[in-house]
C-alpha positions, 0 to 999 in steps of 0.5 A, a space after each residue: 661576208 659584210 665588212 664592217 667598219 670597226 670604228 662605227 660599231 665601237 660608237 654604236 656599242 658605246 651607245 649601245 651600253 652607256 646610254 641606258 644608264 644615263 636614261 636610268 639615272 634621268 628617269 629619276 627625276 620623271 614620273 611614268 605614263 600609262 605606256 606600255 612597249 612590248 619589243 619583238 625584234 625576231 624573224 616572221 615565224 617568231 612574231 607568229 607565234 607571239 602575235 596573240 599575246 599583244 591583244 591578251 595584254 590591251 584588253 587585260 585588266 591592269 593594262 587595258 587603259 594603258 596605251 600599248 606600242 610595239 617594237 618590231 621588225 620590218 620584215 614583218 610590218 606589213 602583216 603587223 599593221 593589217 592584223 594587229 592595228 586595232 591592239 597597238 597605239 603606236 608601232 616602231 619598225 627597225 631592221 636590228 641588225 644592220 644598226 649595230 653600225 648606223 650609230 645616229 640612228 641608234 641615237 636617235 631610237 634612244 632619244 624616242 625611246 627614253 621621251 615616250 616615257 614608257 612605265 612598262 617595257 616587255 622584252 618576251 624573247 627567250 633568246 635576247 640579243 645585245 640591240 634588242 636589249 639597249 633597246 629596253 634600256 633606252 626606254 628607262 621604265 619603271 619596270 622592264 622584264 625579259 628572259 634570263 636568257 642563254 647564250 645563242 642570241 648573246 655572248 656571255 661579255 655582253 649579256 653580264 652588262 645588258 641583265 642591268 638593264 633589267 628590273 626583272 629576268 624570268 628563268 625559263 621552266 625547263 618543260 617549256 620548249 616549244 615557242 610559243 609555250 616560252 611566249 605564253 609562260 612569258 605574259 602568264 606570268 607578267 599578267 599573273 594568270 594561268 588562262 591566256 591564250 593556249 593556240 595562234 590564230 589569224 583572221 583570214 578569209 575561208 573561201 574553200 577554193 583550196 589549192 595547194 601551195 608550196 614555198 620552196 626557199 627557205 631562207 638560208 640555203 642550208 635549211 631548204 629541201 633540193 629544188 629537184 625533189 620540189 620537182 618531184 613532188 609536185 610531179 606525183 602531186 599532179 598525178 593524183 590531185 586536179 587541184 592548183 598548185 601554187 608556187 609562193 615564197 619570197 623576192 630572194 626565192 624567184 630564181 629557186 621559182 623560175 628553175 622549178 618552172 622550167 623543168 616542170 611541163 607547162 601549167 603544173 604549177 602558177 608562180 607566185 614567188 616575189 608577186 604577192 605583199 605579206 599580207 596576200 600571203 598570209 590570205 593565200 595560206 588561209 585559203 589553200 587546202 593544203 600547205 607544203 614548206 621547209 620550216 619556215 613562217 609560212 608554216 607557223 602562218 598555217 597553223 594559225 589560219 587553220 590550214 593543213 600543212 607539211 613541214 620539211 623539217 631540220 634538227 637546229 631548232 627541233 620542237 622549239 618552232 617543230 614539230 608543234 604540241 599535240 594540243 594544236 588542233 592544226 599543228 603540222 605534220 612533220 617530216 624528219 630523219 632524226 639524227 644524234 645531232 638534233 637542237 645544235 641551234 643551226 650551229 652544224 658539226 658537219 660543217 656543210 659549205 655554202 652551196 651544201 644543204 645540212 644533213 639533217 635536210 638533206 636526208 629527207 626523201 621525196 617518198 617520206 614526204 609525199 607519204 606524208 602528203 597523199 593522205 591530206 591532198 584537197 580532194 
């Protein structure tokens, strides 16, 4: 675990909670443009999920004359500036996290923020966080609308002092669980309409080469299916399918990739964990016949390009990101062992150490998910 330097991270949190209210009381004396910042600080999979709401609001009636820019995160900037160049006038990426003890670079957000002069600043994630908060407090808008939010993303000391910020906080219906459900109540109701968007997509290329591919890794190690029964599944798929299979995943995920290699006969699959940029990812999945992950981006990236998929999936987050709702044509099929423990938001009660995978995951077996393959194998 990082150490952090105490002293650092007591000047960014001062930044962090002051500054918005002095912006506050200088955004008196200024009368706001025709600036609109939506802030999206979440992972890959989040800003999936969320990405077709940024063209909803440029091409909406009351902003359409607006310029609209986008707060983001750097892990997914490549993709953001491949696919939604043409919505967004103007894009800021940040790695949130490792700010809360880089206090001039704070400063100097705030200062950008505040001077843009923003009349609208949308904060659409149903789980805040305490930067991503200051971050729409730095702006001093005339409105500034998030989510009433819970306590996964935020403790309750921090988040009495960020609701401030806010102009409005919209409560979360309680039928609305499903993620990209919470984005779309969230700019229904800031657009005042019931007739956005009721699916994700992707622009990317169709060419029917199909193949199959597998992104093995999964982030945090907990989360992801055992390399042996990657090993093991692509060994039935070999026996059945003459179509390629394609290893795909991040550069932290190379190792995981050269182990399963190694105990695969040679040319079962084409490695190409830590060699392909975001978006030659993305248009790999467009093209494949066939993807097959943990619960990660590259499942929700499917989804959106209209390719078949598998989802090896855990109960942290269960029916927030997975399994999708019956009204996505392309939504996943979902391989899960059900357990009383399910929705705990990755807060295990097992307690697993660092080199154990969660029981949740854990349980899943190398036949469940290849009855769950077989029927959808590119023929």
């Amino acid at each position: 675990m990082a150490v952090i330097d105490k002293n650092l991270f007591r000047l960014t949190r001062f930044l962090l909670l002051k500054l918005p209210l002095l912006f506050r009381f200088l955004a008196k004396f200024r009368s706001p443009q025709k600036r609109l910042l939506i802030i999206k600080t979440d992972a890959i999979g989040d800003y999936i999920l969320f990405r077709n709401f940024i063209e909803v609001v440029k091409s909406s009636a009351a902003y359409k004359d607006y310029q609209v820019d986008l707060l983001g995160n750097v892990l997914w900037q490549d993709i953001a500036l491949k696919y939604d160049a043409p919505y967004v006038n103007q894009f800021i990426f940040v790695k949130a996290g490792p700010m809360f003890t880089q206090p001039v670079k704070v400063f100097k957000l705030a200062l950008r923020l505040f001077k843009a002069n923003y009349e609208v600043t949308l904060q659409p994630s149903s789980t805040r966080t305490f930067i991503s908060d200051s971050f729409a407090g730095f702006t001093a808008a005339k409105q500034i609308i998030g989510f009433e939010s819970d306590y996964e993303g935020i403790s309750e000391r921090y988040k009495m002092k960020t609701d401030k910020f806010y102009t409005r906080r919209l409560l979360l219906p309680a039928g609305v669980h499903f993620e990209f459900g919470r984005s779309r109540f969230f700019f229904d109701t800031f657009l005042n309409t019931h007739d956005t968007i009721s699916s994700t997509t992707i622009p990317v290329t169709k060419t029917g080469e199909g193949g199959i591919v597998i992104f093995p890794g999964a982030g945090a190690f907990g989360r992801q299916w055992g390399e042996h029964n990657f090993i093991e599944l692509i060994q039935q798929i070999k026996q059945q399918s003459t179509q390629s299979v394609y290893l795909a995943g991040g550069p932290g995920e190379v190792a995981l990739g050269e182990f399963i290699v190694a105990n695969l006969p040679p040319g079962s699959v084409v490695n190409l964990i830590g060699q392909s940029t975001q978006p030659q990812m993305v248009e790999l999945i467009g093209q494949a016949g066939l993807v097959i992950a943990n619960d990660t981006s590259a499942i929700h990236i499917a989804v959106a390009a209209k390719t078949k998929s598998v989802c090896i999936l855990g109960g942290g987050h269960f029916e927030r990101f997975a399994p999708y709702p019956a009204y996505f044509e392309y939504g996943p099929v979902c391989v899960f062992e059900k357990m009383d423990c399910y929705y705990c938001n990755w807060a295990c009660i097992h307690k697993p150490a660092a080199t154990e995978v969660y029981p949740c995951i854990g349980k899943i077996s190398v036949a469940r998910v290849w009855d769950a393959v077989l029927p959808l194998l590119p023929r």
